[in-house]
PAVOGU-952685 format. One record per residue: residue number from 1; residue in three letters; z negated, y, x of N, C-alpha, C in turn. Coordinates in nm, 2 decimals, decimal comma. Layout:
BEGIN
ATOM;n;res;n.z;n.y;n.x;ca.z;ca.y;ca.x;c.z;c.y;c.x
ATOM;NUM;ALA;Z;Y;X;Z;Y;X;Z;Y;X
...
END
This chain:
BEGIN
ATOM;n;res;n.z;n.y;n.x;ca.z;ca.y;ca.x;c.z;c.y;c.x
ATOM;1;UNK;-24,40;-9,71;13,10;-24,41;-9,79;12,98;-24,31;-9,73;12,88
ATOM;2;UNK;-24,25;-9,82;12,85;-24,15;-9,80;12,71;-24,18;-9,88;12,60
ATOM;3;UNK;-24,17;-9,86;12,44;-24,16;-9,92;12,38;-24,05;-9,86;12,24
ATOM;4;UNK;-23,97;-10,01;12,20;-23,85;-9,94;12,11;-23,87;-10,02;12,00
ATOM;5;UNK;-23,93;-9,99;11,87;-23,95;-10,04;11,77;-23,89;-10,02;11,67
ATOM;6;UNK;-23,84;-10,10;11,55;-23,83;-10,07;11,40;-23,70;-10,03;11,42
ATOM;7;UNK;-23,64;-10,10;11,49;-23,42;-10,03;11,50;-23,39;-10,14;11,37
ATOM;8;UNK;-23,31;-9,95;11,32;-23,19;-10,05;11,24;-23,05;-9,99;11,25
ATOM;9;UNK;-22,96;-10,05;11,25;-22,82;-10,08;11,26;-22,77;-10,00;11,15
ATOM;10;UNK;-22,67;-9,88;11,11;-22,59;-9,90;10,98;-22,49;-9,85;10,99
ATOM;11;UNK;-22,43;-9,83;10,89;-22,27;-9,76;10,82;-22,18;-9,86;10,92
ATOM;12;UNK;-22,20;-9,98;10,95;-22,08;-10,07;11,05;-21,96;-10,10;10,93
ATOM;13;UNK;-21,97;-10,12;10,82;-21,92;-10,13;10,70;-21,81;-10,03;10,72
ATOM;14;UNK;-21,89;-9,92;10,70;-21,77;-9,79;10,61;-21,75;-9,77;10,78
ATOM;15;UNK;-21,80;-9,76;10,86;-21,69;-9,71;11,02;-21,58;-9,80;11,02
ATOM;16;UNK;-21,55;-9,94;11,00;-21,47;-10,06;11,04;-21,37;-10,00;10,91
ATOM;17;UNK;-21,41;-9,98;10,83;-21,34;-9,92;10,71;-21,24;-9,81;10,76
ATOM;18;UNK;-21,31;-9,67;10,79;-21,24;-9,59;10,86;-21,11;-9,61;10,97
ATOM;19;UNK;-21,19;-9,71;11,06;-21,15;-9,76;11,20;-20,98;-9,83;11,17
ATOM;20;UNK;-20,97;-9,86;10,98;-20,80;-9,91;10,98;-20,77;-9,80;10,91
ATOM;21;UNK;-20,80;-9,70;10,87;-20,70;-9,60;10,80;-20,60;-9,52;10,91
ATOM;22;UNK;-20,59;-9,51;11,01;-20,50;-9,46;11,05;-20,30;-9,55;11,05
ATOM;23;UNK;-20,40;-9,70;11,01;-20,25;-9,78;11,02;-20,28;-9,83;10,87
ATOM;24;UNK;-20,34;-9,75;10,79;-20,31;-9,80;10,64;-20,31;-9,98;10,64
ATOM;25;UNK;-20,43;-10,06;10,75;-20,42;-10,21;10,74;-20,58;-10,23;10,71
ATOM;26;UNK;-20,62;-10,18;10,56;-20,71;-10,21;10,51;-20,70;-10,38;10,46
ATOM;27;UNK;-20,56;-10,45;10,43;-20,56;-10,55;10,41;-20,59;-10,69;10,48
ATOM;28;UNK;-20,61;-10,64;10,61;-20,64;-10,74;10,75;-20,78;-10,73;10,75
ATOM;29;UNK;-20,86;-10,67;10,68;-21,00;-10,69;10,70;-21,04;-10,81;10,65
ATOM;30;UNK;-21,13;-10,87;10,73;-21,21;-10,99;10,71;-21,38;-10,99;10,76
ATOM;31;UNK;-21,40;-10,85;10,72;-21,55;-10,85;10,73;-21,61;-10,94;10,59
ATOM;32;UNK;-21,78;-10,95;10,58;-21,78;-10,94;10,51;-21,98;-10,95;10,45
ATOM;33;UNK;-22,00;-10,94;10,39;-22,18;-10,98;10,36;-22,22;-11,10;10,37
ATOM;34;UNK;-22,31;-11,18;10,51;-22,40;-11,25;10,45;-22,47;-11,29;10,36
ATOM;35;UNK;-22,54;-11,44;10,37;-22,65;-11,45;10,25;-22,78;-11,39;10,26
ATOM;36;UNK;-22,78;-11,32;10,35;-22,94;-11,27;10,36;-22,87;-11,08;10,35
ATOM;37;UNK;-22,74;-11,07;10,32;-22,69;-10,90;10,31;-22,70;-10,84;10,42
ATOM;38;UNK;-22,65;-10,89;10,55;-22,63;-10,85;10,66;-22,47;-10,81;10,69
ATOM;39;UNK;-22,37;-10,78;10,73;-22,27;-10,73;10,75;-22,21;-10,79;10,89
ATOM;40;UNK;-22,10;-10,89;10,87;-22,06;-10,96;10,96;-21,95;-10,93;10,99
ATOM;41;UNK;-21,88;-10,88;11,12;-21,74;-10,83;11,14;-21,66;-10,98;11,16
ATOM;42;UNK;-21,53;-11,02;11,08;-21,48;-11,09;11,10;-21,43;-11,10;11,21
ATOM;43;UNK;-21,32;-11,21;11,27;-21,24;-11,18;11,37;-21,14;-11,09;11,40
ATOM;44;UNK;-21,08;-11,03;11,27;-20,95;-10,94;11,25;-21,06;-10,80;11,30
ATOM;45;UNK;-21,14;-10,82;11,19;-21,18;-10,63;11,24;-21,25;-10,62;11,38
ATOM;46;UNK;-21,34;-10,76;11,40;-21,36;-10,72;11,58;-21,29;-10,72;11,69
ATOM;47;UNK;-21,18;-10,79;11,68;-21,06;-10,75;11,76;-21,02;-10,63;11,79
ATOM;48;UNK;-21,00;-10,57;11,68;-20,95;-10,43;11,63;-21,04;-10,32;11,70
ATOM;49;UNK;-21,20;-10,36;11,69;-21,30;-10,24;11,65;-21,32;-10,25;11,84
ATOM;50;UNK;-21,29;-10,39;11,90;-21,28;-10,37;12,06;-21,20;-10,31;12,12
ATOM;51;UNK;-21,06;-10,35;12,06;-20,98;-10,26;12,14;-21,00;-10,15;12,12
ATOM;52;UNK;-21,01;-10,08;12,02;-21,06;-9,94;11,99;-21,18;-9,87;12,10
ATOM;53;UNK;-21,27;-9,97;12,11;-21,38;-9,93;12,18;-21,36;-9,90;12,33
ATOM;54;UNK;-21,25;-10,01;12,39;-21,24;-10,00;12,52;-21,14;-9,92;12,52
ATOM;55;UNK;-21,04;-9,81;12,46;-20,96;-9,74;12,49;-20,98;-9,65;12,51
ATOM;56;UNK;-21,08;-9,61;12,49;-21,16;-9,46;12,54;-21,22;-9,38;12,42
ATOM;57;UNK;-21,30;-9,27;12,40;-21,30;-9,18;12,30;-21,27;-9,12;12,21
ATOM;58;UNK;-21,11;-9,10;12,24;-21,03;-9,06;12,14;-21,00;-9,15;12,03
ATOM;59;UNK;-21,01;-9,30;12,08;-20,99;-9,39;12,02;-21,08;-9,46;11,90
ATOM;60;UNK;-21,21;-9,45;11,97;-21,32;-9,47;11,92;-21,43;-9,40;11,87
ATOM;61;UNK;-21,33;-9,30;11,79;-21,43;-9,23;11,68;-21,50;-9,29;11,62
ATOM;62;UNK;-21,48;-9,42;11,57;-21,55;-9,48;11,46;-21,64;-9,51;11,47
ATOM;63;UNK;-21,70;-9,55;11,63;-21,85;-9,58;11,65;-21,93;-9,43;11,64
ATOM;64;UNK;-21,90;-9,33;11,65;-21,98;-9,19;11,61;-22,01;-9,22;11,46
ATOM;65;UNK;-21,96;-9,34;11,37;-22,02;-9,38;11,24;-22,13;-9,47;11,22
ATOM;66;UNK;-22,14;-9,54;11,32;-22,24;-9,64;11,37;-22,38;-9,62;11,35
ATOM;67;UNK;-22,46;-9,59;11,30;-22,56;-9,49;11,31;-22,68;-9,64;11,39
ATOM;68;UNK;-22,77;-9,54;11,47;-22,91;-9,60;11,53;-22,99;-9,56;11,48
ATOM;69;UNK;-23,10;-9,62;11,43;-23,24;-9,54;11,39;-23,34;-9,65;11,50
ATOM;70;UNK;-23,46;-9,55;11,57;-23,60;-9,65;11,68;-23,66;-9,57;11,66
ATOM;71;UNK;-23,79;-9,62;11,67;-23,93;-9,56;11,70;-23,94;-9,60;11,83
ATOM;72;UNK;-23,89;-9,51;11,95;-23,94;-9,50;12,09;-24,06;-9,41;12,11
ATOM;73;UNK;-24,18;-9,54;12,17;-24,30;-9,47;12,26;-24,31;-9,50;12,40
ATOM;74;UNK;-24,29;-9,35;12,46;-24,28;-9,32;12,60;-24,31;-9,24;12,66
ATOM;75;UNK;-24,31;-9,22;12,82;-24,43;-9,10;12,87;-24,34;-8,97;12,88
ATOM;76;UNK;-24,44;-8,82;12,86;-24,31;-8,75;12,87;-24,21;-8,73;12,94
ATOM;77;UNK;-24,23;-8,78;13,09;-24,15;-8,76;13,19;-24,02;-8,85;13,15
ATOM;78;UNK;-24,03;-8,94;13,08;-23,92;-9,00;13,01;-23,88;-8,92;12,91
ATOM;79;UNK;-23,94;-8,88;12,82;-23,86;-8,80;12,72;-23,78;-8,69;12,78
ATOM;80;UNK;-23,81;-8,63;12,88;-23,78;-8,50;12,99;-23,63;-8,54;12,96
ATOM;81;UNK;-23,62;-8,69;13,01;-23,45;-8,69;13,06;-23,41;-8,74;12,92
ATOM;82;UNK;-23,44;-8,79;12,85;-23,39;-8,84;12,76;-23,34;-8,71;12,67
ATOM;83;UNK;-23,42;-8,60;12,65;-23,40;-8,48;12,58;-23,23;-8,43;12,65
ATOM;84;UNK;-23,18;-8,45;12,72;-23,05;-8,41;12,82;-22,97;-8,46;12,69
ATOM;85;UNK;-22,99;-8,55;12,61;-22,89;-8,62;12,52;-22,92;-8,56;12,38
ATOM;86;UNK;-22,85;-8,44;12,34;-22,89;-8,35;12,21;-22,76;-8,35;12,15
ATOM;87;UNK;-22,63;-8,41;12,17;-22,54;-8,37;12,07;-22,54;-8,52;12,01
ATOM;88;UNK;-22,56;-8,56;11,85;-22,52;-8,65;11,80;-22,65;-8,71;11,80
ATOM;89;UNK;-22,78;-8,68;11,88;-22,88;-8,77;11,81;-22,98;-8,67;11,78
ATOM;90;UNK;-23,08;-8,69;11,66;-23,14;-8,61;11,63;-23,35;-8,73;11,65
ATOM;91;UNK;-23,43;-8,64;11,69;-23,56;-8,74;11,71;-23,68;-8,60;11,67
ATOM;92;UNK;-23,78;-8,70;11,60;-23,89;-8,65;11,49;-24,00;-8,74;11,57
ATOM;93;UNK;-24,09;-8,62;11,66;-24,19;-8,70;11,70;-24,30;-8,66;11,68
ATOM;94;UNK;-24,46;-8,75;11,72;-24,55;-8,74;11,68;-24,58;-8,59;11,77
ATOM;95;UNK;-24,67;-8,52;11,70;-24,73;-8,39;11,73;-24,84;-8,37;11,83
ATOM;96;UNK;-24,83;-8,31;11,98;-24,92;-8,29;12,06;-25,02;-8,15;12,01
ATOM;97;UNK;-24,94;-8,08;11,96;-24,98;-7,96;11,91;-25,07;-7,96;11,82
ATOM;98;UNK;-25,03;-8,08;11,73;-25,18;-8,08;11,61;-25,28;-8,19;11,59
ATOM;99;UNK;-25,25;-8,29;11,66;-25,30;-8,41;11,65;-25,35;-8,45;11,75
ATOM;100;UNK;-25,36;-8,34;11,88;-25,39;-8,40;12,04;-25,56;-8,44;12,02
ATOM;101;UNK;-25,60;-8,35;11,96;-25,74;-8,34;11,98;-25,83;-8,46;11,82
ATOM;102;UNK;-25,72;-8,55;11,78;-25,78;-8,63;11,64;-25,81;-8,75;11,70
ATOM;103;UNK;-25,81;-8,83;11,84;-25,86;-8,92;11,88;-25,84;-8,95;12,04
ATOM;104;UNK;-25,97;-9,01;12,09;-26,00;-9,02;12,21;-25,89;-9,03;12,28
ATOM;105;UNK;-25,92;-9,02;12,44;-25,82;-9,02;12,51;-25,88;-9,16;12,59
ATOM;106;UNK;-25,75;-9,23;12,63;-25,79;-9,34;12,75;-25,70;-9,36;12,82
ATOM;107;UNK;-25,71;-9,44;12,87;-25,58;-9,51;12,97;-25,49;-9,56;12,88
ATOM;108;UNK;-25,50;-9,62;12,81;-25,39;-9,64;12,73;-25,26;-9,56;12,70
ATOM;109;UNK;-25,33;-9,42;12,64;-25,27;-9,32;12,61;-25,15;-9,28;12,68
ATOM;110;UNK;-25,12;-9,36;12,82;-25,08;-9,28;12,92;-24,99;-9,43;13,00
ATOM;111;UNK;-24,88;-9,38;13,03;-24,81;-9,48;13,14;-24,85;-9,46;13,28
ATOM;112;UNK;-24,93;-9,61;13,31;-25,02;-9,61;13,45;-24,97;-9,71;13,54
ATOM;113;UNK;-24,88;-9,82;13,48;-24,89;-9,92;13,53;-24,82;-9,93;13,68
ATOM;114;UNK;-24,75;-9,84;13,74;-24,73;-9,89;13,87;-24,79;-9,76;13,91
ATOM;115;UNK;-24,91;-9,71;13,91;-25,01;-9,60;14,00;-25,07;-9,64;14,09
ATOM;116;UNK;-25,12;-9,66;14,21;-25,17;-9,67;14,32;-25,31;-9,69;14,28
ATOM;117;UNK;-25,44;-9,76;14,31;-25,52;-9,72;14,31;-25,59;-9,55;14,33
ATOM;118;UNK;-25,56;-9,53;14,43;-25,59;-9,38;14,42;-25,55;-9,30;14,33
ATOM;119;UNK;-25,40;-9,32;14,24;-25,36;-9,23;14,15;-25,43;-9,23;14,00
ATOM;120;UNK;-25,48;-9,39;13,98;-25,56;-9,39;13,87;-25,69;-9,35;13,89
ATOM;121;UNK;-25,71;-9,35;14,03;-25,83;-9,28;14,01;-25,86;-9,11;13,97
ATOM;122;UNK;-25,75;-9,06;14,02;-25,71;-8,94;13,98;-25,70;-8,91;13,83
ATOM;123;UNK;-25,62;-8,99;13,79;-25,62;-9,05;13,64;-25,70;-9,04;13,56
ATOM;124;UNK;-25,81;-9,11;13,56;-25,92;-9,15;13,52;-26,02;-8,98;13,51
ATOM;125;UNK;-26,01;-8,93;13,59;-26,10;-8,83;13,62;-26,01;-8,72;13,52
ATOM;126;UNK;-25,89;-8,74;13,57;-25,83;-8,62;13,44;-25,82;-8,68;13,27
ATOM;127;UNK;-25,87;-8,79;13,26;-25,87;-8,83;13,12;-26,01;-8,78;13,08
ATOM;128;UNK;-26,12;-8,84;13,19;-26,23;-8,75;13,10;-26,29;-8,61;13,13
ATOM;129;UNK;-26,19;-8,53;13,15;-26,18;-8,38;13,18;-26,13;-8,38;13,03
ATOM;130;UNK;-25,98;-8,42;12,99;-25,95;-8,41;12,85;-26,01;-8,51;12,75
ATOM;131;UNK;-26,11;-8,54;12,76;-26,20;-8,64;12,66;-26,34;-8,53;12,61
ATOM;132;UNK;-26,38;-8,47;12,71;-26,46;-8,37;12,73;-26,44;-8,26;12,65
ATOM;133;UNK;-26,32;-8,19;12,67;-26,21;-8,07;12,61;-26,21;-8,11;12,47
ATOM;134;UNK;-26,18;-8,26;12,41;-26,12;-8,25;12,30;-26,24;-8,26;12,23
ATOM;135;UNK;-26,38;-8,33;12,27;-26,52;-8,29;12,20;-26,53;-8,18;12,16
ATOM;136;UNK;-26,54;-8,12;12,29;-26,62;-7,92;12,26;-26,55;-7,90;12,18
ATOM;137;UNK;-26,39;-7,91;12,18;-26,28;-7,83;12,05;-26,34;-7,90;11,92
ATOM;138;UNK;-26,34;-8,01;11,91;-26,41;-8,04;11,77;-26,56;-7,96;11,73
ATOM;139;UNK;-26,63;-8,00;11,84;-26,72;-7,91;11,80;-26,76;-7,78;11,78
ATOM;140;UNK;-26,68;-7,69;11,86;-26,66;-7,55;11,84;-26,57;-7,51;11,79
ATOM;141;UNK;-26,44;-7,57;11,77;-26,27;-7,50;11,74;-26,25;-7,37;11,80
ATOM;142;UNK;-26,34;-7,36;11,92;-26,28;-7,30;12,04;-26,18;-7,29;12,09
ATOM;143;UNK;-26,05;-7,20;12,08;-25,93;-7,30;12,15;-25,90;-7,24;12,29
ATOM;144;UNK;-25,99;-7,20;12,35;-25,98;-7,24;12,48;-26,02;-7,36;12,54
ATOM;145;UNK;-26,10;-7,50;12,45;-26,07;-7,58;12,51;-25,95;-7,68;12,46
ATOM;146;UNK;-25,93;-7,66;12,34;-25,77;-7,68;12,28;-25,65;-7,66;12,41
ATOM;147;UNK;-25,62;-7,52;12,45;-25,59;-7,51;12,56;-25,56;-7,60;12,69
ATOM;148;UNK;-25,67;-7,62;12,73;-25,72;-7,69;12,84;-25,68;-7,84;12,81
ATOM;149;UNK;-25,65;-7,86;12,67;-25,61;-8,00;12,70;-25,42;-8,03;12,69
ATOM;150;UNK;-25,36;-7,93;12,62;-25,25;-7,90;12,63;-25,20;-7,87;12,74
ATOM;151;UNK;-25,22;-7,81;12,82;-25,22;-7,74;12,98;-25,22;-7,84;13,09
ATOM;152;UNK;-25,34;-7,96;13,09;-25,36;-8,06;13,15;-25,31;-8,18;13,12
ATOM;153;UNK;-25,20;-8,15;12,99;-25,21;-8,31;13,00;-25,09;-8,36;13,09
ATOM;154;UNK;-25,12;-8,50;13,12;-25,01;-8,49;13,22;-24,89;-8,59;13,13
ATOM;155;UNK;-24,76;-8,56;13,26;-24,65;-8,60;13,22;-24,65;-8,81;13,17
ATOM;156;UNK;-24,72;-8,86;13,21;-24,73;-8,99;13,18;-24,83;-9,00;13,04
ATOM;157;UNK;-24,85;-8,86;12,99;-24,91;-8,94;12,86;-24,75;-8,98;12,72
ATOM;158;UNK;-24,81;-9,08;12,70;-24,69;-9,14;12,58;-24,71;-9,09;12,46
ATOM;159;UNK;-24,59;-9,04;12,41;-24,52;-9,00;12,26;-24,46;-9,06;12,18
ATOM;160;UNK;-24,46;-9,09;12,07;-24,35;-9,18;11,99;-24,23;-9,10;11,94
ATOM;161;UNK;-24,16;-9,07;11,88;-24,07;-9,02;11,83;-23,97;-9,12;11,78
ATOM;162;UNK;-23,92;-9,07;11,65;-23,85;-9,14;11,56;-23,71;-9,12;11,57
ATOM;163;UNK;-23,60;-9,15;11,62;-23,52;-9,12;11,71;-23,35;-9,20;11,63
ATOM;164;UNK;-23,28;-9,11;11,63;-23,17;-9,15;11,53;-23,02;-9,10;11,66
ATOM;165;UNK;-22,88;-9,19;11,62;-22,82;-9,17;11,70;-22,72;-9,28;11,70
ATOM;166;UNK;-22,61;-9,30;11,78;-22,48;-9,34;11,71;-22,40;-9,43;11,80
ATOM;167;UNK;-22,33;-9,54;11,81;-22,30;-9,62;11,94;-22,21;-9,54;12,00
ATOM;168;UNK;-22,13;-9,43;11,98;-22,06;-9,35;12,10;-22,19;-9,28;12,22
ATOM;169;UNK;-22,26;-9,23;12,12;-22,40;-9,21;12,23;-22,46;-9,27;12,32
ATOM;170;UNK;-22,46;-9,41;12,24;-22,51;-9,56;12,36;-22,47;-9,56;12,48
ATOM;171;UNK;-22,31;-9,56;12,44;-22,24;-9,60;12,55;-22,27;-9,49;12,63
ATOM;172;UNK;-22,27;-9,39;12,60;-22,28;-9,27;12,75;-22,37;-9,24;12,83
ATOM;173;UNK;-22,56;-9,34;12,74;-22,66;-9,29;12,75;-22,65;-9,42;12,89
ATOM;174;UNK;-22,62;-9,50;12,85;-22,61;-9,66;12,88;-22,55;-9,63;13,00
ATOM;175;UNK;-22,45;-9,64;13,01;-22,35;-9,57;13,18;-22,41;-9,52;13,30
ATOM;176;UNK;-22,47;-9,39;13,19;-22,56;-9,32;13,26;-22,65;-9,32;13,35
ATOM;177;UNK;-22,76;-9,40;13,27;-22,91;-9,46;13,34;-22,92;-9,62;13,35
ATOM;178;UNK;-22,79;-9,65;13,32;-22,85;-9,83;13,37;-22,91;-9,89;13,52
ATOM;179;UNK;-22,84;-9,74;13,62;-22,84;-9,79;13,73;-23,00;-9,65;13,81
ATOM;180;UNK;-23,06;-9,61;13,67;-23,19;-9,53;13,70;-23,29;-9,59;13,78
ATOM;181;UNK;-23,37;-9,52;13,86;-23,48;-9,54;13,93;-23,57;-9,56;13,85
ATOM;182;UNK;-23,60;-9,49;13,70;-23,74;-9,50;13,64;-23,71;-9,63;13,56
ATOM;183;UNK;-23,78;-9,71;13,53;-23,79;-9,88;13,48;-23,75;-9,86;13,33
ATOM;184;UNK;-23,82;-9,74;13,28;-23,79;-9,71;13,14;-23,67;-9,71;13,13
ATOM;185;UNK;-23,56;-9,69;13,19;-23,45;-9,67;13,18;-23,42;-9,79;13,18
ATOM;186;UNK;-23,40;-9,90;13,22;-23,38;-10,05;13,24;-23,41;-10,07;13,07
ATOM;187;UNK;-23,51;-10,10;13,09;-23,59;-10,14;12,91;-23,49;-10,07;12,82
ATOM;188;UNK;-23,46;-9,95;12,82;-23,42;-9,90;12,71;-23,27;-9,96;12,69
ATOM;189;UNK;-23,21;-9,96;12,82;-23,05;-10,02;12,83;-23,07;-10,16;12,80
ATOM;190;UNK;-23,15;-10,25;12,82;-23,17;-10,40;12,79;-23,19;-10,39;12,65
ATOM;191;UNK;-23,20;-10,29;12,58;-23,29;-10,26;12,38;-23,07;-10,24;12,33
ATOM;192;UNK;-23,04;-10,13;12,44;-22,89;-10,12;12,38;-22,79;-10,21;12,38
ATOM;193;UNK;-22,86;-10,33;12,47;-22,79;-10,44;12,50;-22,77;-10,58;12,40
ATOM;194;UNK;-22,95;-10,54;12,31;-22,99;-10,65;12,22;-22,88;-10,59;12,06
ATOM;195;UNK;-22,80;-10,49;12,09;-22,78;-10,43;11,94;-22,67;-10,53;11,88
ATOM;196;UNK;-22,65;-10,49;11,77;-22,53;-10,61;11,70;-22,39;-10,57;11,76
ATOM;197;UNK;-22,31;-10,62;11,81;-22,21;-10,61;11,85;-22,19;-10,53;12,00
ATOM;198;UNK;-22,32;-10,51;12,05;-22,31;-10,43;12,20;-22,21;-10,50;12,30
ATOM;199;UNK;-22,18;-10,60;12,35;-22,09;-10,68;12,44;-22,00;-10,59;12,35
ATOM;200;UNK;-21,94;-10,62;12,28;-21,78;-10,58;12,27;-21,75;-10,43;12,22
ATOM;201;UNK;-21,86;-10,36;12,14;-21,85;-10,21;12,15;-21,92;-10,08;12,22
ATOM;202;UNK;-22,00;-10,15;12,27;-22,10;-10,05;12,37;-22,04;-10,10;12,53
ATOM;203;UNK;-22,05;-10,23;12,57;-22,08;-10,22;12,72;-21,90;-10,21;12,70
ATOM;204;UNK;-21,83;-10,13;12,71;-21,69;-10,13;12,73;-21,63;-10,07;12,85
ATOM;205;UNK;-21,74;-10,04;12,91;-21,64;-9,96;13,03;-21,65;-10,02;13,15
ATOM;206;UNK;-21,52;-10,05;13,25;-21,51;-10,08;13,35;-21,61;-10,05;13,45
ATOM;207;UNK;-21,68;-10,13;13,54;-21,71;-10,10;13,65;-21,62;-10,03;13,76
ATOM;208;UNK;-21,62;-9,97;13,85;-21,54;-9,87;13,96;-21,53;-9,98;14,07
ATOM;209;UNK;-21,61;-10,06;14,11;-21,61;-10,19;14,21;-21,52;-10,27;14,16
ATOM;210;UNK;-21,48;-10,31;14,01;-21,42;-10,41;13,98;-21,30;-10,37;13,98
ATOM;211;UNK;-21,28;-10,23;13,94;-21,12;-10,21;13,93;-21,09;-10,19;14,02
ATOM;212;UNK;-21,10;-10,19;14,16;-21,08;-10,19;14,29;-20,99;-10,29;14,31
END
């Protein structure tokens, strides 16, 4: 289970800005503001801001201006790999450390959906092992059973984190894991897919079959 909430888009403005100062053709811009104050790339600058995109990195500094901000909730074993991506995104997530033990545990809590019968049964027994743990800690502030639920918990319980990051990132995160085994990975690349201008500055890179 993945969930990607509350994305916003910015600085498309001042990067497309940037993106003509090398040829001093600030005058060919034809972006410009909506009536609802949204930021529309005309034809001149998204011509421009594609070729850029598809000529490689060197080219395409300007999307490292692009900024992402999501509230992704996901299980850790997804955050595991996602953590591999630390230069250029920075993410603020909720606290296992202090907040594990401030409300019940269930299935919810946790990515179950393609477990076996047997595994949720497994499941199930380790939720109220740590449903148990997080009483006695309230009731005692014992933290050996504090402990015991930190220790146990397993990798499919879900985290949110507030997660910031840039369309040069996209694209590499995107490349990367589109063709992932875990589903989360799918979801998340379908989220980089819905962004504003993704066709022409994110999905830019050739497939290896096609250039054949």
């Amino acid at each position: 289970m993945i969930k990607l909430e509350r994305t916003s888009v910015m600085n498309l403005d001042t990067a497309i800005r940037g993106a003509r100062n090398p040829l001093n053709s600030w005058s060919r811009s034809d972006s410009f503001y909506d009536a609802e104050g949204a930021f529309v790339l005309g034809p001149n600058d998204l011509d421009l801001a594609h070729r850029l995109a598809v000529s490689g990195s060197d080219h395409r500094k300007y999307l490292r201006m692009v900024f992402v901000s999501v509230d992704i909730t996901a299980p850790l074993y997804w955050w595991k790999e996602y953590d591999t991506y630390k230069v250029g995104t920075v993410a603020n997530s909720t606290s296992t450390m202090h907040k594990i033990h401030a409300t019940p545990f269930s299935r919810s809590d946790f990515s179950c959906e393609r477990m076996s019968d047997g595994a949720l049964a497994c499941l199930d027994n380790v939720i109220a092992y740590l449903e148990s743990a997080r009483l006695r800690y309230n009731e005692t502030k014992d933290k050996a059973h504090w402990h015991d639920m930190i220790q146990l918990l397993p990798a499919s319980y879900n985290q949110m984190r507030t997660c910031t990051m840039n369309y040069e990132n996209l694209i590499n995160i995107y490349y990367a894991r589109r063709n992932h085994k875990l589903q989360e990975w799918h979801v998340f690349c379908d989220w980089v897919e819905s962004l504003p201008y993704a066709q022409q500055l994110i999905l830019v890179k050739k497939d290896a079959a096609a250039e054949k």
